[in-house]
N, C-alpha and C positions, 0 to 999 in steps of 0.2 A: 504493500500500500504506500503512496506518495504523500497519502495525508494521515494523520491522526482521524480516529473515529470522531471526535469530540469538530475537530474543524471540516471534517467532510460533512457531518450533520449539519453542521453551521450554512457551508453552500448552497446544500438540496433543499434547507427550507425553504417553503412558500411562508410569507409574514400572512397574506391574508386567506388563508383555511381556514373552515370551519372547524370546530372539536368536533363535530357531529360527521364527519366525511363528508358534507356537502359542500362543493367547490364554492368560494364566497361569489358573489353576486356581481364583484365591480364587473364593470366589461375592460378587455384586452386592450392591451395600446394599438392605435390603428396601425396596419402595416401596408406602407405606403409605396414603397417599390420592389420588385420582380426580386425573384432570391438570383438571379443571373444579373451581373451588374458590370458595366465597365471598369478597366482599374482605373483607379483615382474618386470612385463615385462614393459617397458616403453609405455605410453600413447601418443599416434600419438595428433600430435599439432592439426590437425584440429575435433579431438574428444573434446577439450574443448574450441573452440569459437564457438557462437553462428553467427558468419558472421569471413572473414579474420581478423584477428588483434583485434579482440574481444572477450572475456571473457565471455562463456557462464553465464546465469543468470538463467537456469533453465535444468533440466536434467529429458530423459523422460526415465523411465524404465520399462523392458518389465517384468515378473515373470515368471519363469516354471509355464504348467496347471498342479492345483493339490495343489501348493504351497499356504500357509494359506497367504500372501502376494498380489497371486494373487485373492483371492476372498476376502479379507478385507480389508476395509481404515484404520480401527484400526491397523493390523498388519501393513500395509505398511508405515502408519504413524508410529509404533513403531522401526520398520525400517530404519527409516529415523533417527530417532533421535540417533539410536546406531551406523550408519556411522558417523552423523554429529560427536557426542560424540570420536569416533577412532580418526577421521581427525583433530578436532581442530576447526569447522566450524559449522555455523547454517543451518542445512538442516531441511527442511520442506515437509512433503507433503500438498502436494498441490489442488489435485484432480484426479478423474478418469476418462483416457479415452474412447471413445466410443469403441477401441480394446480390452478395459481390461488395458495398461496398464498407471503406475504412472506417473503423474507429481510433480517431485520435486523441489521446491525452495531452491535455496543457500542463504550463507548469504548474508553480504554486504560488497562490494568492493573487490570481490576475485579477484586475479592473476589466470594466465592459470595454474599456477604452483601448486596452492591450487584446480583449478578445477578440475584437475588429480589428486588429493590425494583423489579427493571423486568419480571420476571415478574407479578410481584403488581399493578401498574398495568394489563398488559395481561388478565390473568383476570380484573380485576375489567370491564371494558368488555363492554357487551352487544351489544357489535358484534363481539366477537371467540368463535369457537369455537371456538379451542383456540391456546395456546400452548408450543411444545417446542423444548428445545435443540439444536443443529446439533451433533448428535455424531457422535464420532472413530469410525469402523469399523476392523478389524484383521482380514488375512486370517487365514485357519484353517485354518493344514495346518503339517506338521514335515518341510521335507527333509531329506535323507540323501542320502550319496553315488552317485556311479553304477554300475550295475553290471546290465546286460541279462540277463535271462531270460523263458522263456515269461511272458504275462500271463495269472495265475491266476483273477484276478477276473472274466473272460469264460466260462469254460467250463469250470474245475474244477467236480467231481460233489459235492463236499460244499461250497464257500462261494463257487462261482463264480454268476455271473448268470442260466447260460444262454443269453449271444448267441447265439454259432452259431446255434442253433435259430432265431432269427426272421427272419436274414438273405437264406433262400429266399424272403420274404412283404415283408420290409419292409428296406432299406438307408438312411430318412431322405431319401430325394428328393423336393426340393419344398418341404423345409424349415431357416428361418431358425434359429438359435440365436444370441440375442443373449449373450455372456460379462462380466457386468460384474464388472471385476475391476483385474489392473492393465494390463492393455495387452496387447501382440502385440510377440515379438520372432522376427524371420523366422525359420523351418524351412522345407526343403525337403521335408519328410513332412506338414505341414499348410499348406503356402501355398495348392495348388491348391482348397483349400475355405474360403480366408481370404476374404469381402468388406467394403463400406467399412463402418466402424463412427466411433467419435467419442472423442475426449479430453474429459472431463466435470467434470476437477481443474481450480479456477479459483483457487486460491490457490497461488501460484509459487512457494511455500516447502516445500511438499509437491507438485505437480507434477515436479520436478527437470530438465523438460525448458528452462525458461528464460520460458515465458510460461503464458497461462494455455488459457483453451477452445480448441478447433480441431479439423481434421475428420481430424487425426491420431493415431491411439490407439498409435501406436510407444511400446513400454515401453523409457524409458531406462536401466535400474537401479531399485529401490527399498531399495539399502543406507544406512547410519547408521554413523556414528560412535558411538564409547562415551560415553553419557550423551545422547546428541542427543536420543532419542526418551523422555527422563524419567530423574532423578536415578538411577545404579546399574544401567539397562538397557547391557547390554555392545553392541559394535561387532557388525552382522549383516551380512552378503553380500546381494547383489541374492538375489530367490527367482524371477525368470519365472513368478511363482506364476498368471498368467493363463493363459500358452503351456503350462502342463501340465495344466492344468484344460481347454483347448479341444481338447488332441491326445487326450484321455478319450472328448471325445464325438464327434470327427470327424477322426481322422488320417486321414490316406491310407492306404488298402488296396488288398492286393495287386497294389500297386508293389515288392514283392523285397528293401522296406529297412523298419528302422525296426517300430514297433509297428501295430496296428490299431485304429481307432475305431469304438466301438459304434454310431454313428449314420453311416458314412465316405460314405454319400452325400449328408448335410445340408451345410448351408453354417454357418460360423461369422462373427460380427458383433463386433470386439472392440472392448469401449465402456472407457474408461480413467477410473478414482473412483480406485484405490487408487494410491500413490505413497509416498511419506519419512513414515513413519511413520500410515500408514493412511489413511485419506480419511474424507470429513464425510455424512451424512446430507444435508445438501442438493444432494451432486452425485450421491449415489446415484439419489436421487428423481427428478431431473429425467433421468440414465440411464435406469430404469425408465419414466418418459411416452415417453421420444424412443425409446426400444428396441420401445414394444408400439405406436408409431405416433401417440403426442402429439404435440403442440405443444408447443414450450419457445422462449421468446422468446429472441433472438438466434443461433438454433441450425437451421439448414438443417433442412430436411421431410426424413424419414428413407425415403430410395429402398430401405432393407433389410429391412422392419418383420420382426420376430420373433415365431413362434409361439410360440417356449421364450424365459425368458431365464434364465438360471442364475445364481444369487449364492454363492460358495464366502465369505463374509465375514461377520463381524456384527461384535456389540459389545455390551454390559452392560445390564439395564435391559427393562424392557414394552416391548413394539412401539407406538410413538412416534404418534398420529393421523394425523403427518402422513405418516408412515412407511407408514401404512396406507392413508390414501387414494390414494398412488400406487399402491402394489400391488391395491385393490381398482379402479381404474380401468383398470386394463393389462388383468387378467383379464374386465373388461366387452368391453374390445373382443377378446377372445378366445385370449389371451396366456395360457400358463399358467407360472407361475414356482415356481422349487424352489428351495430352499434352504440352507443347510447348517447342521444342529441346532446344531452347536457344538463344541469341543472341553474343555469345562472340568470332563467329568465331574461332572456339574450337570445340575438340571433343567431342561428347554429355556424353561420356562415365565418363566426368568429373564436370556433372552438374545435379544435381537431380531437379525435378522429373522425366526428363527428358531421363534417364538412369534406371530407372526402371523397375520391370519387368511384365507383364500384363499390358504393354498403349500401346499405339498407340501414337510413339512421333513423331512430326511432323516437317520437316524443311521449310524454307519460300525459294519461288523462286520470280523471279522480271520478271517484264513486258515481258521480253525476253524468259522467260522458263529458265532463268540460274538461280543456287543459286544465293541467296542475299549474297551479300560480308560479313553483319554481322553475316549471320547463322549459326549455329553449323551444325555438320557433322557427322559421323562417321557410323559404324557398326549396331549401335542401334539404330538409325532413321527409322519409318518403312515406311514414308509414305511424300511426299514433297505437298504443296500446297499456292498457293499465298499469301505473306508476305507483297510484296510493295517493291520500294526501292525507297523514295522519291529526294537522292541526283543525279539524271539522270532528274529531274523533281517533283513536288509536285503532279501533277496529276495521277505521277504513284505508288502514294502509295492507300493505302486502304480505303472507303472513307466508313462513318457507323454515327451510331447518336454520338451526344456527347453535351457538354454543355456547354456556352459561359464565365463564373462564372471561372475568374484566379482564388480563393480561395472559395469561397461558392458558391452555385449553383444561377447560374441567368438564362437567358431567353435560350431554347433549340437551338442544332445549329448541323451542321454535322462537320465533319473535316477528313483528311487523315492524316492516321498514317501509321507508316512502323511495320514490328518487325515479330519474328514470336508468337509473341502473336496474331498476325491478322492471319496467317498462322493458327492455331490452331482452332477458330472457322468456318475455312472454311470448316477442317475434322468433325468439332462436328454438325455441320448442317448436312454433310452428315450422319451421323451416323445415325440422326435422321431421314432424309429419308429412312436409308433403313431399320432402325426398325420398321419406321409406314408400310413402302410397305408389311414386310415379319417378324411379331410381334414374330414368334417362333425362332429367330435365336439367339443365344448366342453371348457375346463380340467376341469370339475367331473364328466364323465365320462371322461376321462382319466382322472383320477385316481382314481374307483372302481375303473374297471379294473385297473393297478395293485395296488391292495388287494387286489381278488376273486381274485385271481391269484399274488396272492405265496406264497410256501410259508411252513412253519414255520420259524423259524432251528435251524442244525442245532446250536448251542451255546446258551450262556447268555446271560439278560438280565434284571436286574432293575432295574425300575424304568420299563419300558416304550421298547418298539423300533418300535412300530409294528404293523401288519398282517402284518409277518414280513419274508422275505429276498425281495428284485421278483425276480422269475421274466420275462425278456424273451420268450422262446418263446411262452411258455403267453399271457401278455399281449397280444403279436402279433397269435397265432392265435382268441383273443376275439375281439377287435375287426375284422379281418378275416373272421371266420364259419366258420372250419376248424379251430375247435377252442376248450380253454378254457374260462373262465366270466365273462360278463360282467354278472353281478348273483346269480345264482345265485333262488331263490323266498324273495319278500319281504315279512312280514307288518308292519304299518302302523298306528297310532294318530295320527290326527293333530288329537285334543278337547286345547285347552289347558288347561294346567292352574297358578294361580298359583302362586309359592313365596315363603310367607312367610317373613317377614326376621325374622332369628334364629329360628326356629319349627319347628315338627317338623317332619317330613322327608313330603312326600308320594308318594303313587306311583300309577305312569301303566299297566294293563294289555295284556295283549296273547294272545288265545288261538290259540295255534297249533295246527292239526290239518292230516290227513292224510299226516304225512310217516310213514318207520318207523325205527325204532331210536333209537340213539341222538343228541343234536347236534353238530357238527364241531368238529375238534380249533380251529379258526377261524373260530367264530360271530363275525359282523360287527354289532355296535352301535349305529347310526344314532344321533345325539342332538342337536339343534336346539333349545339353551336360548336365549334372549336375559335375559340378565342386567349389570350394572354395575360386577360384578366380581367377576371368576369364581374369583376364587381363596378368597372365603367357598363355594363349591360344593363338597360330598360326593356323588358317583353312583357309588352300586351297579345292577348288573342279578341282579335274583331269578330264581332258576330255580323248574322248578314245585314241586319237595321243600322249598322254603325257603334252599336254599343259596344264600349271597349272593357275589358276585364283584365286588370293589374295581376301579371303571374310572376314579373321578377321586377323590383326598384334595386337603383342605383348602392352600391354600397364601397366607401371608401378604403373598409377595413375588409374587403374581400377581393384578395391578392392571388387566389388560385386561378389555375387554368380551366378554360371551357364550362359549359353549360351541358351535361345529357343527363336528363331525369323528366320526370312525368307529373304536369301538374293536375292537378280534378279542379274542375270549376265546376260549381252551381248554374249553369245555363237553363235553367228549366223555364224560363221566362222568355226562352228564345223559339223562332221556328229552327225545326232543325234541318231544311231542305235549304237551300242558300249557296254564298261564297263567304266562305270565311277569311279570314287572313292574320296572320302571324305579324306582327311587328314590331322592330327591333332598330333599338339607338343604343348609338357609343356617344354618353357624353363625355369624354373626359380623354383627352391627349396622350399619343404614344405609344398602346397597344391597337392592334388591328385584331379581325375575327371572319368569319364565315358562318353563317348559317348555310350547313350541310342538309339537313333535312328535316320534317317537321310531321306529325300525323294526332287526327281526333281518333277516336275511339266512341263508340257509341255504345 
């Protein structure tokens, strides 16, 4: 280790977490320019902390394919040491991840100001595609005391899911769900669907179990002391925040104790990132290769692979390239992962993983069908599903295994937690249904399904929930052929069209005929822009009387690339035989885009 326990705890603190694990509320500093920058150009603040107000400790770098960097530890370690040598700084590599690329160690006791001297050295190298910080994740849910009752979120008629219903069709056999979270602390209601998973926390100062990697994911506690986890953050209890997130998607049923799991014939794989004060982006990433069936060097071939893998965690900030390339390689090899939008009451557009592209990110609603007040929102949410919201009542939060052990594991126990961390394995059990019902279907019909299928929410939501409340029944029975809707009639533009930079706004047509009446209260929006940075992007969809309907506004702090996701609009007020039309502006200077292609759904 290059630091003391005592001062690496010091770095990875976040100051503003909650005790309770729910990520605090502020919103993220804007991030104003592309992670690809000229040299000489200034390095955006939140490219060098590893969390707000913190001094990244470690920097993960991507290589062009091709580059002698990106196929050697020698080169990339020589690498390393001729930035360190430029900047003035001990850089180090570190190791390889399961994407291909570096992780670098800095020295000791850098300023944000020194961290940008070795960011800005590697952005400027045309050997390098992308460089980002190894940032702090932080799980995302609020427990609350224990206290057993029916689980509402299953089968109540106004804001339950609907399991029962799919349970005759499909029980999740056959399939993996990898949990990357904090670990596994044994239950007797979820052991018999526990297999081997992986310890993925490689700095033993937030691991707590005493060493680092190993093919043990036992959660030893992830409690803190007052002030451990950042100046003013008070003293929190262990949360088993993994063991209630996995007994959501797979507890044992109808065994005579205990709760039921939406998915209780899948198997769960529980992979261990989160520890003493949250876990890093670099063990998440190579979690996510080793979980969908990568390679991670020094890391055993995963005898478990997963078709789901669920992330109940994030943290501040654009979804990170390199953040992204694990996720869009899991989903190649036919992985499909969910996520959880967030709790910051915040637009999701401002919280990775949560904003990324190829998930399924999820928002949490409450007993009522309405968002939960702490939920994240926006545009990039694909899909809404039961969170809890325990402050209307304790019983109407989420109720799942968990374990009675404030600081080490003691005797097992349930509890209700709120968050859409709970939101999150509600969708990842689905998944798993509907993978085991219908085993040839890929992440990215999964996930229409899904959508095509989910009802309206039976409360409120502004600011965007998704496609509405996942419907498991109705979803099921699509995808198995006994019912449902698994695309519904789909009309299609697919002439591109460019979008000029800062420039009027263009639009993309689409003539619908032969259906009757009017269009659904959840017209589905297809949209396939490739763009540099979507957050200069305005998309309305025109109905044919001219009336426009707001599907994406303008956002300063949404730095990622391109737009492809699906929005539902309430059109039910419209005819639905017409021309419709798609339109799309760039206000805002210096990235360009294209509108690839565009489609309704009826």
């Amino acid at each position: 280790m290059r630091t003391s326990p005592a001062l690496r705890r010091k770095l990875i603190s976040v100051a503003a977490t909650s005790a309770a694990l729910l990520t605090a509320a502020s919103t993220a500093s804007a991030v104003a320019a592309q992670e690809t920058v000229s040299q000489g150009s200034a390095v955006p603040v939140a490219q060098t902390e590893a969390a707000p107000g913190t001094p990244a400790e470690r920097l993960i770098v991507g290589y062009k394919s091709g580059t002698a960097e990106a196929r050697s530890n020698p080169a990339a370690e020589a690498d390393a040491a001729a930035k360190g040598e430029k900047t003035g700084e001990d850089v180090d590599f570190q190791r390889r991840l399961g994407t291909g690329a570096a992780l670098v160690d800095l020295g000791d006791d850098l300023t944000k100001a020194d961290v940008a001297d070795v960011v800005a050295q590697y952005r400027a190298d045309p050997q390098v595609a992308y460089v980002v910080p190894d940032r702090l994740n932080k799980p995302k849910a609020d427990p609350n005391d224990t206290e057993y009752t029916k689980q509402w979120d299953l089968f109540e008629t106004t804001a339950g899911m609907n399991v029962p219903g799919a349970w005759a069709t499909s029980t999740g056999t056959g399939v993996t769900v990898a949990v990357i979270d904090t670990g596994y602390v044994a239950h007797t209601d979820l052991a018999a669907n526990i297999v081997g998973g992986y310890d993925f926390i490689a700095d033993t100062a937030v691991s707590v179990d005493g060493d680092g990697r190993d093919s043990n994911p036992a959660d030893p506690g992830d409690y803190y002391a007052a002030n451990e986890c950042g100046s003013g953050v008070p003293a929190s209890n262990s949360s088993w925040h993994g063991t209630h997130v996995a007994g959501t998607i797979a507890a044992v049923t109808n065994n005579n104790k205990g709760v039921a799991g939406i998915a209780y014939g899948a198997k769960i794989s529980p992979i261990r990132v989160l520890g003493k004060c949250g876990g890093y982006d670099s063990d998440i990433i190579d979690a996510i290769t080793w979980a969908s069936g990568g390679t991670v060097s020094g890391v055993p071939a995963n005898s478990n692979v997963a078709k789901v893998i669920n992330m109940s965690l994030g943290g501040d900030g654009a979804c990170t390239s390199a953040t992204q390339s694990a996720i869009t390689a899991a989903v190649n090899r036919g992985t499909t992962v969910v996520v959880a939008a967030g709790n910051e009451s915040d637009n999701v557009a401002n919280h990775s993983p949560g904003n990324c592209n190829n998930v399924i990110s999820v928002a949490a609603t409450n007993r009522t069908g309405a968002k939960a007040s702490y939920s994240n929102y926006g545009s990039l949410v694909d899909i809404s599903a039961p969170g809890g919201q325990t402050s209307t009542g304790t019983a109407n939060g989420i109720l799942s295994t968990l374990n009675s052990g404030n600081k080490t594991p003691s005797s097992e126990s349930y509890a209700y937690y709120q968050g859409t961390s709970m939101a999150t394995p509600h969708i990842a059990g689905l998944v798993a249904l509907v993978k085991s019902a219908n085993s040839a279907l890929t992440p990215a019909q999964i996930e229409t399904a899904i959508k095509n299928n989910a009802r309206a929410l039976p409360g409120a939501c502004s600011g965007g929930c998704g496609a509405g409340l996942a419907d498991a029944a109705r979803t099921v029975q699509a995808v198995s052929g006994s019912g449902g809707s698994t695309g519904g009639t789909t009309f299609t533009n697919t002439t591109a069209v460019a979008i000029p930079d800062n420039g009027s706004a263009i639009e993309s047509s689409i003539a619908v005929s032969g259906r009757s009446g009017n269009a659904p209260t959840a017209l589905k929006v297809g949209v396939d822009i490739t763009h540099t940075y979507r957050g200069d992007l305005v998309i309305d969809l025109v109905a044919p009387d001219g009336t426009a309907y707001r599907l994406k506004a303008a956002s300063s702090s949404d730095s990622a690339d391109n737009v492809s996701t699906t929005y539902s609009v309430n059109a039910s007020g419209e005819t639905a035989n017409g021309t419709w039309k798609l339109r799309v502006q760039d206000t805002a200077a210096q990235d360009t885009g294209k509108l690839n292609s565009w489609q309704l759904t009826f």
